[in-house]
Structures are given as C-alpha cells and as structure tokens.
Backbone as a printed PyTorch tensor [residue, N CA C, xyz], in Angstrom:
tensor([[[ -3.6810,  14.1890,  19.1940],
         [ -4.1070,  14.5090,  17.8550],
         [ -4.9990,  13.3700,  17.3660]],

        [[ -6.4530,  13.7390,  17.0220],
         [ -7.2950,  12.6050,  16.4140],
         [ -6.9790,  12.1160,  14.6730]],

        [[ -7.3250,  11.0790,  14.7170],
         [ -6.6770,  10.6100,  13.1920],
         [ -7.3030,  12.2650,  12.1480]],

        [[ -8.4100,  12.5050,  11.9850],
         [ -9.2810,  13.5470,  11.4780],
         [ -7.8180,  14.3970,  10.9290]],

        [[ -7.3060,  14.7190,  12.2550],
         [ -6.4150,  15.7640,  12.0340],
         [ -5.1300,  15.8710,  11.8710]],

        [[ -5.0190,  14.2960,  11.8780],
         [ -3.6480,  13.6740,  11.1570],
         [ -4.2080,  13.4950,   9.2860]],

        [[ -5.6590,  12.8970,   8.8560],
         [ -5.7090,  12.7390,   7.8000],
         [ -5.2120,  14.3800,   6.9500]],

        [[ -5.9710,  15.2270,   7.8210],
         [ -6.2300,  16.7090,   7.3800],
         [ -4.6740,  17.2080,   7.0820]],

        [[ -4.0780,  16.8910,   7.7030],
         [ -2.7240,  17.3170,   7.6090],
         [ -1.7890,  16.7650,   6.7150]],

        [[ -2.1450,  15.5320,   6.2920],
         [ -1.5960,  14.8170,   5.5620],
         [ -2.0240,  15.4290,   4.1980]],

        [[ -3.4710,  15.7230,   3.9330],
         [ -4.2090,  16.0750,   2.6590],
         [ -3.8080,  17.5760,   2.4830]],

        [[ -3.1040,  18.4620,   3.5390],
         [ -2.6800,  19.7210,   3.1430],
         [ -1.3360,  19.2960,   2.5790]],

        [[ -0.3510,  18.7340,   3.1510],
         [  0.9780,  18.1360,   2.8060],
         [  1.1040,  18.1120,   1.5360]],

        [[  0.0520,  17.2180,   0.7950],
         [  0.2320,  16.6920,  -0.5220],
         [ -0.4650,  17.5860,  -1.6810]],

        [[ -1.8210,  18.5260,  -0.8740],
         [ -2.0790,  19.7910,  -2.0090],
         [ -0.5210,  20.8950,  -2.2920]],

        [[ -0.3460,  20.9010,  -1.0320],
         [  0.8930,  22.1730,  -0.7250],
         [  2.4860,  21.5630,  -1.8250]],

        [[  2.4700,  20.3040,  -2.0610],
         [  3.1920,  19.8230,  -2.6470],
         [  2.8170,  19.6400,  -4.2990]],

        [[  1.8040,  19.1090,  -4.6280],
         [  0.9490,  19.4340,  -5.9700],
         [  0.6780,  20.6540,  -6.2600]],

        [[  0.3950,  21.5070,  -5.5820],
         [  0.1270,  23.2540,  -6.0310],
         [  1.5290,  23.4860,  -6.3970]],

        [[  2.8100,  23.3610,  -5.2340],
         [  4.1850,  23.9790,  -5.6870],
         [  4.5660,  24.3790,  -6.9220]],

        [[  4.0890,  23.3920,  -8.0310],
         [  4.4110,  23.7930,  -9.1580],
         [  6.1030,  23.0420,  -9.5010]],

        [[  6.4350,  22.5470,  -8.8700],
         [  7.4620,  21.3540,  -9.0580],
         [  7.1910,  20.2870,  -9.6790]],

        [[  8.4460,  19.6360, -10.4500],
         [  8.2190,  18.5020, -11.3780],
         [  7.6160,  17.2820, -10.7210]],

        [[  6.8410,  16.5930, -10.8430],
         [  6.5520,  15.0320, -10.1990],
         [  7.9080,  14.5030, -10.2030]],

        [[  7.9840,  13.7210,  -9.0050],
         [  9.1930,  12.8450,  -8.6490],
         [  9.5330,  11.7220,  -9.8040]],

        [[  8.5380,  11.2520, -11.0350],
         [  8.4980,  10.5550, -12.2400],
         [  9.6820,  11.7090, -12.9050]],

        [[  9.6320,  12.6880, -12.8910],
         [ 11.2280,  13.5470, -13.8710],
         [ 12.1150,  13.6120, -12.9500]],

        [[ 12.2430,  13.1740, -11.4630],
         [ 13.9330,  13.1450, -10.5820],
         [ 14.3680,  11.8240, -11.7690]],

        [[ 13.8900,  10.9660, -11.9800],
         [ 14.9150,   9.9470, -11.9730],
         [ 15.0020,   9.8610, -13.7080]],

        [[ 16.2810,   9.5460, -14.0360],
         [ 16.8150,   9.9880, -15.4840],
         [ 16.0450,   8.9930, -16.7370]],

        [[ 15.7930,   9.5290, -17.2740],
         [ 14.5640,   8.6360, -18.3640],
         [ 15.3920,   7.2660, -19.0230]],

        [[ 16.8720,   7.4130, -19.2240],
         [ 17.0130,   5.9000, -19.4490],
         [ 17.1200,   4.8260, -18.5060]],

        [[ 16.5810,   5.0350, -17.4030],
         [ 16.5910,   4.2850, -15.7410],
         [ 15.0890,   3.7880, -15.6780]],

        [[ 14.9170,   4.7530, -15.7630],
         [ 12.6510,   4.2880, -15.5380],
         [ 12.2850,   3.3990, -15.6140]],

        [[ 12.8220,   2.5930, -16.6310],
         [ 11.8710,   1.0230, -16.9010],
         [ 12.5730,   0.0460, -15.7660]],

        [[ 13.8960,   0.4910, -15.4310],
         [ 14.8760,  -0.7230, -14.5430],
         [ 14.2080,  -0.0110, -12.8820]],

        [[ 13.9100,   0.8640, -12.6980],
         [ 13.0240,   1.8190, -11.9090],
         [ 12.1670,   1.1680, -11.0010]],

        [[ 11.1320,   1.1960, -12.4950],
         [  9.9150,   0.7330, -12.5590],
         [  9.9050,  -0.7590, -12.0920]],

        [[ 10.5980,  -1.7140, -12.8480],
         [ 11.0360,  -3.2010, -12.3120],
         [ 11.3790,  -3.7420, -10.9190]],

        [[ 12.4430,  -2.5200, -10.5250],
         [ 12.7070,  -2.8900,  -9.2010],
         [ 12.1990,  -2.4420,  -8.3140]],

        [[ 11.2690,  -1.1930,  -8.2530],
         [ 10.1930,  -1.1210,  -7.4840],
         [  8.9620,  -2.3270,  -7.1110]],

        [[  8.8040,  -2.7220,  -8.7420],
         [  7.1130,  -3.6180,  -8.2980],
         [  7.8960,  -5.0700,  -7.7710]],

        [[  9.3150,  -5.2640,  -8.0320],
         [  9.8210,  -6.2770,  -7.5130],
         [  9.9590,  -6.0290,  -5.3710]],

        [[ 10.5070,  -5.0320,  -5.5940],
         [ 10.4170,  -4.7220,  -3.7930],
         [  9.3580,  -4.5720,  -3.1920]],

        [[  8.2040,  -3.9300,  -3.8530],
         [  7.0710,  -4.1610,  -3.1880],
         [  6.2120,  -5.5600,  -3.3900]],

        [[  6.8030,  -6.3250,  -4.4730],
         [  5.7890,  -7.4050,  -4.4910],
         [  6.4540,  -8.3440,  -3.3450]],

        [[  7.7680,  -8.5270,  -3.3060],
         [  8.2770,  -9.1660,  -1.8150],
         [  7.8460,  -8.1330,  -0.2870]],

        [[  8.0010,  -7.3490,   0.0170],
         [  7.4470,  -7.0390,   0.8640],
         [  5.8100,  -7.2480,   0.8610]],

        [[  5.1150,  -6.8800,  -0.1230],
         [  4.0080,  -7.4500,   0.0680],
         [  3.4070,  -8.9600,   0.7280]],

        [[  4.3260,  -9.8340,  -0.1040],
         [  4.3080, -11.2790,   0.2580],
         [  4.9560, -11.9910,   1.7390]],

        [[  5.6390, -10.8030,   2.1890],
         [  6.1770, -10.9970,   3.3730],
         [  4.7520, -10.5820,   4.0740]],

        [[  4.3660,  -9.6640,   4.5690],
         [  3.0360,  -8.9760,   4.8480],
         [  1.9530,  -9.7510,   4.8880]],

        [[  1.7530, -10.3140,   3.9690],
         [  0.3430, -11.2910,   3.7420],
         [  0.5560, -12.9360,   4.2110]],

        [[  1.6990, -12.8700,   4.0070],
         [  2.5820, -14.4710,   4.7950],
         [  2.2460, -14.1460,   6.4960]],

        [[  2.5000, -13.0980,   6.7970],
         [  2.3130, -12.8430,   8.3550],
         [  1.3430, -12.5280,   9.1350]],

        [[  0.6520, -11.4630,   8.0440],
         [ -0.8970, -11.3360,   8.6660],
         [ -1.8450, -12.8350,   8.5950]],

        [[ -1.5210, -13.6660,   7.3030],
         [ -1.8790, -14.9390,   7.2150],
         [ -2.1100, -15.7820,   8.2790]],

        [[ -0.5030, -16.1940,   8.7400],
         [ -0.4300, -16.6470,  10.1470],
         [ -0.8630, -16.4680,  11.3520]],

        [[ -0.6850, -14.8950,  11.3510],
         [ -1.7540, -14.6360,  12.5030],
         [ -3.3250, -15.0800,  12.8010]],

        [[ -4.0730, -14.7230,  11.1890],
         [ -5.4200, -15.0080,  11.1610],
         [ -6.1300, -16.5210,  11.0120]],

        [[ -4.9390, -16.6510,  10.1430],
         [ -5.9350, -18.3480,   9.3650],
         [ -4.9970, -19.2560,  10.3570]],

        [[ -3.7500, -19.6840,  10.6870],
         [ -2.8450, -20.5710,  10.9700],
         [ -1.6130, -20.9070,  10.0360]],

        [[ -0.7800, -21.2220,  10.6490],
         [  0.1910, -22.0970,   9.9760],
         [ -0.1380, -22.7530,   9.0560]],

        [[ -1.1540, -23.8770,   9.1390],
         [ -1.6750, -24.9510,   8.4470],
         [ -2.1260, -24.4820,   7.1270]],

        [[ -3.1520, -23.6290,   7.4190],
         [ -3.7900, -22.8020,   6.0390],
         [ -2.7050, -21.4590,   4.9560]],

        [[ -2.2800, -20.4750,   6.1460],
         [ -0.9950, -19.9280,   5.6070],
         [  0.0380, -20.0080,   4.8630]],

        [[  0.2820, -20.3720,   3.7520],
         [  1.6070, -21.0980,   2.8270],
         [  2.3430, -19.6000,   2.4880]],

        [[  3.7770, -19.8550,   2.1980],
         [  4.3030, -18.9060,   1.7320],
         [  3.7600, -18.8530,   0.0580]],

        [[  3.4990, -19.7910,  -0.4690],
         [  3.2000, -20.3980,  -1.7360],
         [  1.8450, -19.1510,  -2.3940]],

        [[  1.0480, -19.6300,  -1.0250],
         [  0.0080, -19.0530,  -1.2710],
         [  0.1210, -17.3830,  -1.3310]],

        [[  0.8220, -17.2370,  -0.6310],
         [  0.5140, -15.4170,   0.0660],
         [  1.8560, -14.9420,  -1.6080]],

        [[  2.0660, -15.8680,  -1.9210],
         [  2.9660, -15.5690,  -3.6260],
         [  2.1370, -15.4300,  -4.6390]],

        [[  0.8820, -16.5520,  -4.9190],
         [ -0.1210, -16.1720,  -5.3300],
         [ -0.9510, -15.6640,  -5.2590]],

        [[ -1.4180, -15.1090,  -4.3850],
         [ -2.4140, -13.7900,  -3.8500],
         [ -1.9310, -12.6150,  -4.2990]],

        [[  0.0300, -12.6940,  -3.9190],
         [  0.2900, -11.2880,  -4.7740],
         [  0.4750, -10.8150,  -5.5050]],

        [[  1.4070, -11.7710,  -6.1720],
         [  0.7830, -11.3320,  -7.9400],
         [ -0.4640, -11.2560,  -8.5360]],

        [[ -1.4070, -12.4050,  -8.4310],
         [ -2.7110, -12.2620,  -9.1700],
         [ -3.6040, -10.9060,  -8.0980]],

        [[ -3.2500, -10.6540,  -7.1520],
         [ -3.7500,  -9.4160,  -6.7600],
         [ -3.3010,  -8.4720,  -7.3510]],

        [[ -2.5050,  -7.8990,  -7.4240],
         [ -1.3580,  -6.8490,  -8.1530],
         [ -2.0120,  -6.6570,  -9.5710]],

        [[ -1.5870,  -8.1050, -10.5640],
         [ -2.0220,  -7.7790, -11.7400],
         [ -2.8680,  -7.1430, -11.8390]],

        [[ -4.1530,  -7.9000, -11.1990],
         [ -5.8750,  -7.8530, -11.5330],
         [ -5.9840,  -6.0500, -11.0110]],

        [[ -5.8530,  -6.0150, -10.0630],
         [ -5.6940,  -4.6130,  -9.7930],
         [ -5.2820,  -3.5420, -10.4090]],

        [[ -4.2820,  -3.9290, -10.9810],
         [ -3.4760,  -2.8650, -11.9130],
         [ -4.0830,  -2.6350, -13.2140]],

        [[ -4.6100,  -3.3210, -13.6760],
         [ -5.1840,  -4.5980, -14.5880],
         [ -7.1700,  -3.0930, -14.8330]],

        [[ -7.4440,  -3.3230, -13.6540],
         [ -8.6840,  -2.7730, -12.8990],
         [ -8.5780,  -1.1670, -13.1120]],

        [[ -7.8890,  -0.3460, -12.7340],
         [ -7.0640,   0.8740, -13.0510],
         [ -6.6660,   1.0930, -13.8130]],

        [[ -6.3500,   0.5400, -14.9340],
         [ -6.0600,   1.0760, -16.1360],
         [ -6.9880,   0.4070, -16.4700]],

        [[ -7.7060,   0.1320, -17.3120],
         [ -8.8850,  -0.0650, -18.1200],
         [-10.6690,   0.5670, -17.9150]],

        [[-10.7350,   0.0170, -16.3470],
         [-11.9400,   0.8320, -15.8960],
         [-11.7880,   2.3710, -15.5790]],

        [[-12.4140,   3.1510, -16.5210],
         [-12.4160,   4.8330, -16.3650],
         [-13.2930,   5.4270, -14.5100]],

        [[-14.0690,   4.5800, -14.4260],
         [-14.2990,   4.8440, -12.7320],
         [-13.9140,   4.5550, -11.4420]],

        [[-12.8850,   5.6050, -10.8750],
         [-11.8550,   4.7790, -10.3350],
         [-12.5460,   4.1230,  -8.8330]],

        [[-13.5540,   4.8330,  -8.4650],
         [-14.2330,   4.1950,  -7.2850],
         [-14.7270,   2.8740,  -7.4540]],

        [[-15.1980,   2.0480,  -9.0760],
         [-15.6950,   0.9100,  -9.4600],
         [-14.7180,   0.4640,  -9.4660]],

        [[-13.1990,   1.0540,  -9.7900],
         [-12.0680,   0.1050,  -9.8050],
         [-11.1040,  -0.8820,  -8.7640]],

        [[-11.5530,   0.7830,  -7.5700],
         [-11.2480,   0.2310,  -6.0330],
         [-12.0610,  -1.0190,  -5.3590]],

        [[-13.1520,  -1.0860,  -5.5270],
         [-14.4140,  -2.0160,  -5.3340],
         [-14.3240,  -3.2260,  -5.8730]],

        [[-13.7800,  -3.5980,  -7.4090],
         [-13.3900,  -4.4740,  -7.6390],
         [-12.3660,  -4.9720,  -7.2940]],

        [[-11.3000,  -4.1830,  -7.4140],
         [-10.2510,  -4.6610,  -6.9830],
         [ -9.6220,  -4.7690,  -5.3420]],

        [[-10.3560,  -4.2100,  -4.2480],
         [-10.5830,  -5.1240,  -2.7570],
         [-11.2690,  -6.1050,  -2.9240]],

        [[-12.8730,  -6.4430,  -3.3450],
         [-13.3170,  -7.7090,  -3.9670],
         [-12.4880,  -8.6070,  -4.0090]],

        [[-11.7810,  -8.3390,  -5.4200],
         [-10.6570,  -9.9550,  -5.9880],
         [ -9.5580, -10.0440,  -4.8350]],

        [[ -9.1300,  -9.1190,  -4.0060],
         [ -7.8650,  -9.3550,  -2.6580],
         [ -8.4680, -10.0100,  -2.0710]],

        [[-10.1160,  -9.8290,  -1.7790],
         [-10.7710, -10.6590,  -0.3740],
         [-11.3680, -12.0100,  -1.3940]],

        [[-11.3220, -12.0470,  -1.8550],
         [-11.6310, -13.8380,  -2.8740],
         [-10.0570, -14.4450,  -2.5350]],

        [[ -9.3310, -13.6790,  -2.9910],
         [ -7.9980, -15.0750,  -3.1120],
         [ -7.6070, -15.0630,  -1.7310]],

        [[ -7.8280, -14.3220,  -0.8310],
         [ -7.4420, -14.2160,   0.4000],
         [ -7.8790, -15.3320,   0.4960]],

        [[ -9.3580, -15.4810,   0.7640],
         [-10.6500, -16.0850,   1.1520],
         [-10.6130, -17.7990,   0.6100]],

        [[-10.4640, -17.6810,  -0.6650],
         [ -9.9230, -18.4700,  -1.5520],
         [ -8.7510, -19.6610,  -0.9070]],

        [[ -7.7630, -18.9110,  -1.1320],
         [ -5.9350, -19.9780,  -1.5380],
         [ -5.9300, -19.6430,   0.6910]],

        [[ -6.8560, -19.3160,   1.3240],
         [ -6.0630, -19.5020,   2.2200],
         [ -7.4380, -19.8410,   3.2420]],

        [[ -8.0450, -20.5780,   2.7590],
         [ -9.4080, -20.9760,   2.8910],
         [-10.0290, -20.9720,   4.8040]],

        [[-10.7980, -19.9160,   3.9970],
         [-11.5140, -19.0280,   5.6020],
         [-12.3660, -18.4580,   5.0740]],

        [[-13.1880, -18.0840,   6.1370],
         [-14.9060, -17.2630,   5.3300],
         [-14.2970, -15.7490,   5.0010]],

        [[-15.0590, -15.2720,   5.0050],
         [-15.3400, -13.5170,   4.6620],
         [-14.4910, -12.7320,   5.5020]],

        [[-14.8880, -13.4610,   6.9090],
         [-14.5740, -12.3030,   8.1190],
         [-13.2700, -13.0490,   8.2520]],

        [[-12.7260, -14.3540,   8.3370],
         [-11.6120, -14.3720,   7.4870],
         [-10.4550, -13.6260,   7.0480]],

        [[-11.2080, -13.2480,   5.5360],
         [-10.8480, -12.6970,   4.7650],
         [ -9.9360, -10.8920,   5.0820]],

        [[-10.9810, -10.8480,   5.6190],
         [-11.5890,  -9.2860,   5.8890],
         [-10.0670,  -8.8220,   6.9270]],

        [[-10.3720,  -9.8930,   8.3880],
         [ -9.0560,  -9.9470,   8.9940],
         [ -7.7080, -10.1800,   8.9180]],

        [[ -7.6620, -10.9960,   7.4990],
         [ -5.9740, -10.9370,   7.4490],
         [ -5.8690,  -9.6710,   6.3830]],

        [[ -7.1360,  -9.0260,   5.8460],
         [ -6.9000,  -7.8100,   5.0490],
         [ -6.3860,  -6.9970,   5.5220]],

        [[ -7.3730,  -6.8770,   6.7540],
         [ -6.7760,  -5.4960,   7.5970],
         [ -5.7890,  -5.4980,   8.4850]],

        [[ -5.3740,  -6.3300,   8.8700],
         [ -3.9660,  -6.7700,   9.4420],
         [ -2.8770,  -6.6670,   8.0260]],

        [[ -3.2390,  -6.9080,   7.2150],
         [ -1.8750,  -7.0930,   6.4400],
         [ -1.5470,  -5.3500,   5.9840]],

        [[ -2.8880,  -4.7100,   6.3340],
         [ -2.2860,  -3.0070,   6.1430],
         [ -2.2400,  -2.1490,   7.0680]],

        [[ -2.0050,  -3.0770,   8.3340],
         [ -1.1750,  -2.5830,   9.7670],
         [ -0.3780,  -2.6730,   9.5570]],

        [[  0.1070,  -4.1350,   9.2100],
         [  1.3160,  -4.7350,   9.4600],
         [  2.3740,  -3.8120,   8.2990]],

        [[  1.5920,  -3.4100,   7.1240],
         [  2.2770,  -2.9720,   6.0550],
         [  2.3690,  -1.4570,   6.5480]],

        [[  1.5920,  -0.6360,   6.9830],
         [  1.8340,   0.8570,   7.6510],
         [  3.2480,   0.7000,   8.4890]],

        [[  3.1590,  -0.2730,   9.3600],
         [  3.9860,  -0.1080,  10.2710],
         [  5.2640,  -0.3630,   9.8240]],

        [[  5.5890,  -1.5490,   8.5900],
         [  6.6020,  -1.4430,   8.1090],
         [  6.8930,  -0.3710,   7.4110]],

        [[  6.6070,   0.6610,   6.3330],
         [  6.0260,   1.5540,   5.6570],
         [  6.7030,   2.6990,   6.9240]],

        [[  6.5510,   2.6420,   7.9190],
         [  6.9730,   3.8900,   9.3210],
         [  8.0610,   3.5390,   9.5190]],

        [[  8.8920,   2.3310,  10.0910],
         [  9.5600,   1.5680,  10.1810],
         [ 10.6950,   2.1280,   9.1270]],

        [[ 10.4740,   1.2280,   7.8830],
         [ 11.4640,   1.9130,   6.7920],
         [ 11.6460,   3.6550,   6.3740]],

        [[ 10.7240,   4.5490,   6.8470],
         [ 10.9320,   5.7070,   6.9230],
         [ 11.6950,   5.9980,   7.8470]],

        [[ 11.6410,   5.3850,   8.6800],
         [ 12.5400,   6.2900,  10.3550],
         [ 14.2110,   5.7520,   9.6220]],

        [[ 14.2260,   4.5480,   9.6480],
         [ 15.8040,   4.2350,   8.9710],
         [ 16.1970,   4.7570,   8.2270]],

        [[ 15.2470,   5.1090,   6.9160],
         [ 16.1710,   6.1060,   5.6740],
         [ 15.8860,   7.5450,   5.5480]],

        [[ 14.9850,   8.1600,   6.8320],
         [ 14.9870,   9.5020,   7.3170],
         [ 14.3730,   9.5840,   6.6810]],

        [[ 13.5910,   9.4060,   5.5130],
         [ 12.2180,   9.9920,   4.8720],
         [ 11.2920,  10.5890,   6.0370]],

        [[ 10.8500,  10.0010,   6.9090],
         [ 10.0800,  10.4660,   7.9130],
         [ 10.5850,  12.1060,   8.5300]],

        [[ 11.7920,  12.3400,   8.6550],
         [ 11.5670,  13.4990,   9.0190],
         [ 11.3370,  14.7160,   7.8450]],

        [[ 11.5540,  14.5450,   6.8350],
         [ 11.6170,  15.3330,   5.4810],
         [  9.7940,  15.5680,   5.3580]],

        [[  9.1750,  14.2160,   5.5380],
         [  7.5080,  14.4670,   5.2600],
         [  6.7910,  15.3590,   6.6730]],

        [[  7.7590,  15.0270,   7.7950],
         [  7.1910,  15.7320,   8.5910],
         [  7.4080,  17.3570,   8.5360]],

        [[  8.6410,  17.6580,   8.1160],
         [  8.9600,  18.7870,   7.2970],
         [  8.0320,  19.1750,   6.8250]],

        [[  7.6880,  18.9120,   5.9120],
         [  6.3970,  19.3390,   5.2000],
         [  5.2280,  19.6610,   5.3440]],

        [[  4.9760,  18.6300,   6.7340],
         [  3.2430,  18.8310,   6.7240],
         [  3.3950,  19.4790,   8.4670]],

        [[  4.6580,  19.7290,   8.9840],
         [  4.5780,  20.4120,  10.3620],
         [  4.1890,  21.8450,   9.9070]],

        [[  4.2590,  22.4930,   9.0060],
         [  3.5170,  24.4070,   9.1860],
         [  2.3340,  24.1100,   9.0190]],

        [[  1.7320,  22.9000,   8.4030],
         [  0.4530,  23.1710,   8.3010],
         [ -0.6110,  22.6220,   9.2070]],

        [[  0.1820,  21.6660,  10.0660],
         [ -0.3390,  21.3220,  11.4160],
         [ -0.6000,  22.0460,  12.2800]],

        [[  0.2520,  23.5720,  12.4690],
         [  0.3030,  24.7160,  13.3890],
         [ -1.0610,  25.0720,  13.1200]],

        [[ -1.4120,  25.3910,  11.9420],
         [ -2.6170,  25.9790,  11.0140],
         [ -3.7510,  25.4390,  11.9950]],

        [[ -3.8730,  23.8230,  11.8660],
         [ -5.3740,  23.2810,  12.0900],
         [ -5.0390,  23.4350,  13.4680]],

        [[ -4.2940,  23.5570,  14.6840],
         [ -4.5530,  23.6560,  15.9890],
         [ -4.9440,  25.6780,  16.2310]]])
C-alpha cells in the first residue's frame, strides 16, 4: 500500500466520521471536567513532546548542544507561539508557516546548528513522535478501533 493510499484512507476515515452526524468527542467528556481535561492533556503532550525533541536533539546536534533544558524551552515557547498563531491569525495556511518558522528558529536557535540542522531534528522529532503516537495506540487498543473505521473504506480504493 503506497502512502497516497494510506493518506486517502485516512481522509475517508475522518469525512465518514464528520458526516456521521455524531457529537464531537469535546461533548464525551462531562463539562465540569474540561478545563482539568484540557490541563492534563497539554501537560502530557508538552512532556512527551520534550521527551521527543530531547531525543531527536541528540541524535542530530549532540549531547553537547542537546540540553534537556533546552528541548523545555523550545516546547513551551513553541506551543504557546503556535497556539498563540491559530487563534489570532484568520489564515490558517499563514498560521502553519509561521508557526514551523518559530519551531525551526528555537530549534536552530537554543540548540545551535544551521537550518539543515534545524530542519533534521524537525523531522526526526515527528518520526520519532508518529512512532510513539503508534506505539501508544497498539497498548491502549486505539489502533484497532481506527482501523475499524477506515478498513471498509480501504476495500473501496483497492
């Protein structure tokens, strides 16, 4: 199966799930929870993030340049600025643009390496993050539930 027809399948998955006519997963969880929700989500992903960028770090720049310190500050002031970027700018393609920009500055920046650098512990850190991302699906069975989903419509594109 070429990625094409893994993306394709993925993009039927999530129309077939948005058409359903079912509540967004924002009404499963009980409205006086949301904000403690909300908290401990951007808290789990901002440590996994920082785990991620600590490692792709190492791989790319070294030990020497790599700080845990650093890949702490990259993720918050990435996060914010980003979030930051998305809600305020109404064009979300100008928002994406800026906000890879400011990831590849502090990358580039606090963990001091050129561009290509930059560029490489980027794209390593969203291997490294897919694969964890697969990883934590196979353990809490999410993975077979999404495959659920997008296996009738895989039959379709072959």
């Amino acid at each position: 199966m070429t990625s094409a027809h893994l993306l394709h399948a993925l993009l039927l998955g999530i129309l077939s799930i948005t058409a359903s006519g079912e509540d967004p997963w924002w009404k499963i969880i009980p409205e006086e929870t949301r904000l403690l929700f909300s908290v401990t989500l951007f808290l789990v992903n901002l440590f996994v993030l920082i785990a991620v960028l600590y490692l792709a770090g190492l791989v790319v720049v070294g030990r020497k340049r790599a700080l845990l310190s650093d890949a702490f500050i990259i993720s918050i002031l990435g996060t914010v600025l980003s979030t930051l970027f998305f809600m305020f700018i109404p064009y979300r393609l100008i928002a994406l643009v800026l906000a890879i920009i400011v990831w590849l500055l502090l990358i580039k920046r606090l963990y001091e390496t050129g561009w290509f650098g930059a560029v490489a512990v980027g794209l390593l850190m969203i291997i490294i993050f897919l694969a964890v991302t697969v990883l934590l699906a196979l353990i809490f069975g999410i993975l077979s539930y999404v495959i659920e989903l997008i296996f009738p419509y895989m039959i379709l594109i072959f």
